[in-house]
N, C-alpha and C positions, 0 to 999 in steps of 0.2 A: 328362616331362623331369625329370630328377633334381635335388636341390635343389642341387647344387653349380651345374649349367649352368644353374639360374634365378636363381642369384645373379652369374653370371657376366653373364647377360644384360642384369641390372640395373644392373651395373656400365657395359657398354657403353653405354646406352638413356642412364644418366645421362652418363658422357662425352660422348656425342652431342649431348648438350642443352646441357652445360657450352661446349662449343663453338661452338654457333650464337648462345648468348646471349653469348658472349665477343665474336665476331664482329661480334652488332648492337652493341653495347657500344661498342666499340671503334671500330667504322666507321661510327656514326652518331649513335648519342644519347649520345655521353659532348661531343658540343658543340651548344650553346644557340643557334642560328642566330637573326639579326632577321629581320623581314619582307624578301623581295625590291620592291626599287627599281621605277622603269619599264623599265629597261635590264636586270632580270634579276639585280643586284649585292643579295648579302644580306651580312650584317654578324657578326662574332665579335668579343664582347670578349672578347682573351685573358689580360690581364695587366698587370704592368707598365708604364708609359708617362712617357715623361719629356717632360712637357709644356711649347710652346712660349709664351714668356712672352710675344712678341709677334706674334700670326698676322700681323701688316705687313710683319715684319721681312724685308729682302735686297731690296723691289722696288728697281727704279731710282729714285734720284731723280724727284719732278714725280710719281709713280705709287703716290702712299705712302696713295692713298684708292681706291675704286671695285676694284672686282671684272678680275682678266686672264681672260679669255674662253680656252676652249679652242677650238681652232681644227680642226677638222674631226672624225668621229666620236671618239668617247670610248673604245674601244678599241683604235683606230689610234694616238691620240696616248700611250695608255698602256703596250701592248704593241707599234709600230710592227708589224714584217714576221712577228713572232710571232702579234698578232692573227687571220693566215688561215693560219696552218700548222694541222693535222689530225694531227702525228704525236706534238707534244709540249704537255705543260700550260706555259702560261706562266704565271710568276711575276714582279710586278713589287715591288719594295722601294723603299721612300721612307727615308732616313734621314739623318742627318749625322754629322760623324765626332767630333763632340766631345757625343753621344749615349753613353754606357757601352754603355745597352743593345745599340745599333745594331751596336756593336764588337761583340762577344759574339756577337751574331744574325750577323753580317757570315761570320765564318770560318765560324761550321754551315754557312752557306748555299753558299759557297765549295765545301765540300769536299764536300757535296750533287751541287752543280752537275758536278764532276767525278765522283763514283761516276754519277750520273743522267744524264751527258751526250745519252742519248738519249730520256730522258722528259719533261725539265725546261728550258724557255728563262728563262733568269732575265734581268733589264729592269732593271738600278738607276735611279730617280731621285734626281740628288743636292738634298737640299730643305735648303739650307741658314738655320737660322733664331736659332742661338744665339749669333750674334756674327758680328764682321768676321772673324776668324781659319776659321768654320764658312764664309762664302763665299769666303774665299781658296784652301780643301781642297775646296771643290766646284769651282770655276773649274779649279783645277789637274789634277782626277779629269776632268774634261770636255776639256781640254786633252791631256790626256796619251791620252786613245781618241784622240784625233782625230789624235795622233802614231804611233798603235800601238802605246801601252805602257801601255794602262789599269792593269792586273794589278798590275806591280810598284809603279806609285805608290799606289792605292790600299791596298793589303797594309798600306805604307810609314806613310802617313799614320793606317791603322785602328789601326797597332799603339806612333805617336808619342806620348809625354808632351809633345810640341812644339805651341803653335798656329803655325799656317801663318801667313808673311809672305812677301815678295817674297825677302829675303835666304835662308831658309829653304828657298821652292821653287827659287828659283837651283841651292842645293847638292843637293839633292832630285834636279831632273832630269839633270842634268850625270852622277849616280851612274848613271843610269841609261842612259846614252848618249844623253841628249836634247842638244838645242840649246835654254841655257836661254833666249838672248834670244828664238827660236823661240817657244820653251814659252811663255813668258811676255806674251807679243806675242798667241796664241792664245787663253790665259786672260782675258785682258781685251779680246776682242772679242766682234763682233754675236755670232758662232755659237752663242758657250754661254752669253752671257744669253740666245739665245732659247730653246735648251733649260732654261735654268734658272725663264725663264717661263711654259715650258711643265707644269714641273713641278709650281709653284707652280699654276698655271691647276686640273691634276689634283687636288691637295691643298683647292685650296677648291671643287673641286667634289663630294670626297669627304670633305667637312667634317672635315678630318683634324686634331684637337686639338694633336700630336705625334709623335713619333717612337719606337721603330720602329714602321710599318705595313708588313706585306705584305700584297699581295693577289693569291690564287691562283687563276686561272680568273676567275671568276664569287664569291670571298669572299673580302670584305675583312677582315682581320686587324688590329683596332690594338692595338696595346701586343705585349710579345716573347712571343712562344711557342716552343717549346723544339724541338727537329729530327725528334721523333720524331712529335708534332701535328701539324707543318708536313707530314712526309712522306704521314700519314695522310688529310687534306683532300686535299694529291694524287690520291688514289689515290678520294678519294669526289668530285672534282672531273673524273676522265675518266669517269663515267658522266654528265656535264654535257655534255662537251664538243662532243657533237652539235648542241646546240641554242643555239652560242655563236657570239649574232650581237647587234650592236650597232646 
């Protein structure tokens, strides 16, 4: 072999290496995973986290002490009709909207959700804990699915300098073709305090400090990580997927 095509080959042989250790890099030890749980659930600390100053805070009245129980298995209640699908990874996100970070994480995730519509179920939980204004914009976000128009209020509210009040969401849904006495008559019933205590229920059972958390598959993410990390545990969370059962 002539020394040009043995320099050539060495060229190659390194390329080849460059790549595979890029690869493992990249797709697996470039994140510091905790121990997995009894259910399977391991832990990333990824960053940033803007911590809730009082984990009590949003229960109802009379319920401001003792633990909310989750109420049937723990990835039913997490990912609902996602938990037994086979075709795509589910993502569920805990956040509030008077969270920076959560805003910021909110739209990556969005415009994820639509490039990936076929690999990615995303699940918001809205956990609202920084104020009355933070469960006024969760009641409202729970209100408005149950009206058929999560999307635009949500958007609405991730992208307002405004805390949400009644006056507020009035004009809010009206924009939106809602019926706000509707709107607002649904916000403040059983239905979405008990998603909101379901929420809650999840968060202290994933001893969740703060906001944002997402958790993909089977790894819990707290604090924000950036879109291209997120996409990445994706993609290392469908070699999991087989074995995701709660």
């Amino acid at each position: 072999m002539s020394k040009r095509l043995r320099s050539l080959a060495t060229v190659l042989v390194l390329g080849l290496v460059y790549v595979i250790l890029h690869y493992v890099t990249v797709g697996s030890s470039s994140f510091t995973f905790g121990e997995e749980d009894e259910l399977g659930f391991r832990r990333l600390s990824a960053g940033q986290i803007t911590a809730n100053a009082s984990p009590l805070f949003g229960l109802p009245t009379g319920r401001e002490t003792g633990r909310v129980e989750v109420i049937g298995p723990v990835c039913q209640a997490l990912y609902g009709d996602a938990a037994i699908e086979n075709t795509t990874i589910p993502v569920a996100v805990f956040s509030d909207v008077n969270c920076p970070l959560c805003r910021v994480q909110y739209f990556e995730l969005m415009e994820m959700k639509h490039r990936k519509a076929d690999e990615v179920k995303l699940v918001f939980h809205e956990w609202p804990i920084f104020g009355e204004g933070s469960v006024k914009a969760a009641q409202a976000i729970l209100a408005a699915e149950a009206m058929g128009s999560k999307e635009p209020i949500q958007n609405r509210l991730m992208a307002s300098p405004f805390s949400a009040n009644d006056a507020y969401l009035r004009e809010l849904s009206g924009g939106v073709g809602l019926d706000p006495d509707r709107f607002l008559a649904i916000a403040s019933g059983h239905e979405v305090q008990r998603q909101l205590d379901r929420s809650r229920a999840l968060a202290q059972h994933f001893v969740m400090i703060g906001t944002p958390v997402v958790i993909i598959g089977k790894t819990v993410v707290e604090g924000y990580l950036d879109i291209t990390s997120i996409e990445q545990l994706i993609e290392l969370e469908k070699d999991r997927r087989a074995t995701f059962t709660c």
